[in-house]
N, C-alpha and C positions, 0 to 999 in steps of 0.2 A: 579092523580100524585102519585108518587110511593113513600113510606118512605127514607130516607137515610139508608145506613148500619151502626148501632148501636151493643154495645155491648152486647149481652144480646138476641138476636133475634136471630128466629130462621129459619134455611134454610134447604133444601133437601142436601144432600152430597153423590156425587157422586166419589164412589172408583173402581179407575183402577190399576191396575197390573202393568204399563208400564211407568207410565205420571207421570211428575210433572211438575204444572200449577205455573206461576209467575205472579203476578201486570206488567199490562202495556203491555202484549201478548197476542196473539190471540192463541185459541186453538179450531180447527174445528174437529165437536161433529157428528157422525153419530148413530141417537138413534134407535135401534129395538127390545130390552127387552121390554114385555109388562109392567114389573114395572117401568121401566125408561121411557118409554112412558106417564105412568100415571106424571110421574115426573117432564115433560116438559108440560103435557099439563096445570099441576098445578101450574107450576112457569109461562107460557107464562098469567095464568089468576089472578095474585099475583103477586111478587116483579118483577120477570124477571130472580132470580137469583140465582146460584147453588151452592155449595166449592165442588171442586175438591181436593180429597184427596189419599194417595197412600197404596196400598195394603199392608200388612206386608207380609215378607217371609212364604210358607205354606199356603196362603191363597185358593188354589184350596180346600182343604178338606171341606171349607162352604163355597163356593162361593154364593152358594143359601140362605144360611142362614147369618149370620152379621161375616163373618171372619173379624180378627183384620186389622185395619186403623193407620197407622202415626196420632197422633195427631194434627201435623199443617198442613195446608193445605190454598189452595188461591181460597177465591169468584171471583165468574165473573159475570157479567152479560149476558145474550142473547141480540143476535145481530145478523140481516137477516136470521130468521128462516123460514125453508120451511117444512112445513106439507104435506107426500106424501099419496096420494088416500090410501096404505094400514097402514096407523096408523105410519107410520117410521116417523124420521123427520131431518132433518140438518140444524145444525147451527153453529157461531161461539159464541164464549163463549171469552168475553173482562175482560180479568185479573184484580179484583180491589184492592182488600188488604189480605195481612195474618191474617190467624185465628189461634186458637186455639180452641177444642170442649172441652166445659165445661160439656157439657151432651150430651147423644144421647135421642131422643122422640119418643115414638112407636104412632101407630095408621093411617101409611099408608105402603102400599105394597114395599114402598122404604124407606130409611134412612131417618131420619133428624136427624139433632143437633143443639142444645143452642152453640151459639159461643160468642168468646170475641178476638174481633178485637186486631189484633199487633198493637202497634205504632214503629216506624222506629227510631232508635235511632242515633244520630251523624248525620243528614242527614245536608244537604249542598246546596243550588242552584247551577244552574250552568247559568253565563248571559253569554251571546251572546256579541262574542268579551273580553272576561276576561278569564285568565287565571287560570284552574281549576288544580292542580298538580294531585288531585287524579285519574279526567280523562284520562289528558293526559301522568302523568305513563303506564297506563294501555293499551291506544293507542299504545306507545313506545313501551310497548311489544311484544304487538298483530303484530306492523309491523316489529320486529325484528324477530318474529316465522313464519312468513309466508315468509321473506326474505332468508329461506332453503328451501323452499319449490321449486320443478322444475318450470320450465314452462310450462304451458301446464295443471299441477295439479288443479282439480277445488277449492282446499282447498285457494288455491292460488289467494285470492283477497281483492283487500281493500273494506272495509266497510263502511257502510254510516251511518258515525257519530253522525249523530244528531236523538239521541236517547231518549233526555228527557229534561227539562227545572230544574230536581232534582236528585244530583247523585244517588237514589234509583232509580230511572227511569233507568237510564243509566246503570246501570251497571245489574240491573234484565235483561232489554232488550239485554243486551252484554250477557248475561252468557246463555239466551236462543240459542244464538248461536253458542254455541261452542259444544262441544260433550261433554260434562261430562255424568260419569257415573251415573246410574240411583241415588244411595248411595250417591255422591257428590249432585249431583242436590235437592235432600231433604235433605241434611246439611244445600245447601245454602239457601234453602227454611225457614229452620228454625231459624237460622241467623238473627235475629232482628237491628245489627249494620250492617251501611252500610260500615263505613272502615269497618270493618273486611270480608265483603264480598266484598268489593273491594280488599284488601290481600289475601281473598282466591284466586280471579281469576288470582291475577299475580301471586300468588306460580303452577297455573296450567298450566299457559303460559309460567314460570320456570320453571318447570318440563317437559313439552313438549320439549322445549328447550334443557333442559340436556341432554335429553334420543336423540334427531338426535345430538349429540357433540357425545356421548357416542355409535353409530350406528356405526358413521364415523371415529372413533379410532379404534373399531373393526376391521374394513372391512380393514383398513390400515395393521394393524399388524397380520391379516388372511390370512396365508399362500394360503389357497385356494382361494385367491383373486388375486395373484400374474400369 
């Protein structure tokens, strides 16, 4: 049986360029670095589990060597990993909790770091059949910004709500859905209150908002529309 995630332990942390990883998402892992390889076969025979963390700008100059890491980042565990004949391997990686790296630890061909778990700040249940304001602002929006959208738009569809039993659940798994940018998505990543990361995604569904009100004035008083 596997320990729990504590504060203070230490895990493999694997840095992408592109990704930022939330609690309570899947993020499917296709591994063919030989040090990453060594990375998975060492976590598949230990905890199970990796932090995904996010490149800093510039990082190409030492990709090979330890270029700089965002300091928070989100543990996952492995989940239906498939080992292929030549050493590659896939799997998905089930989002657990926000970190922090207290330290990085040399002595394998990949990262590690000494972590100290986030706690969720303001967090809130959400029961079945009661009403939640914070969710359902945020629902409100969501169907208010997709209600410009044409028909036919694949942007254009309702969601299937039932996204967590804790509005950190909810709303990590709502904000993996949306397109934020990469700089947005590790703010919110970083973001320990869950209002506040619940206000950030309605200032985004606000903002989106604005900008087709603000499309559709243009196009009105554009002569070359006429």
């Amino acid at each position: 049986m596997t320990n729990p995630l504590r504060t203070g332990m230490t895990i493999p942390i694997f840095p992408l360029p592109t990704t930022v990883f939330y609690p309570g998402t899947p993020l499917p892992l296709h591994i063919f670095e030989p040090r990453y390889r060594q990375m998975t076969a060492d976590a598949l025979e230990g905890e199970r589990k990796i932090g995904m963390v996010l490149l800093r700008p510039n990082w190409e100059e030492d990709y090979y060597g330890k270029p700089q890491v965002f300091s928070v980042g989100c543990v996952g565990n492995i989940e239906r990993e498939i080992k292929h004949p030549d050493g590659k391997y896939n799997f998905t990686l089930a989002g657990l909790r926000r970190f922090r790296i207290i330290d990085e630890r040399e002595g394998k061909p990949y990262r590690q770091a000494e972590i100290e778990l986030l706690e969720e700040k303001n967090e809130q249940n959400i029961i079945e059949g009661q009403s939640n304001d914070c969710r359902e602002e945020l629902i409100g929006k969501y169907r208010e910004f997709i209600s410009f959208i044409p028909e036919g738009n694949s942007q254009k569809k309702e969601l299937d709500w039932n996204l967590g039993t804790k509005l950190s659940e909810f709303v990590d798994r709502f904000a993996y859905l949306l397109d934020l940018s990469l700089e947005q998505k590790q703010s919110f990543l970083e973001e320990q209150d869950v209002l506040r990361r619940a206000d950030f995604l309605h200032s985004f569904l606000k903002m989106k908002i604005d900008l087709i009100h603000l499309s559709k004035k243009r196009a009105t008083h554009d002569p070359r529309w006429n």
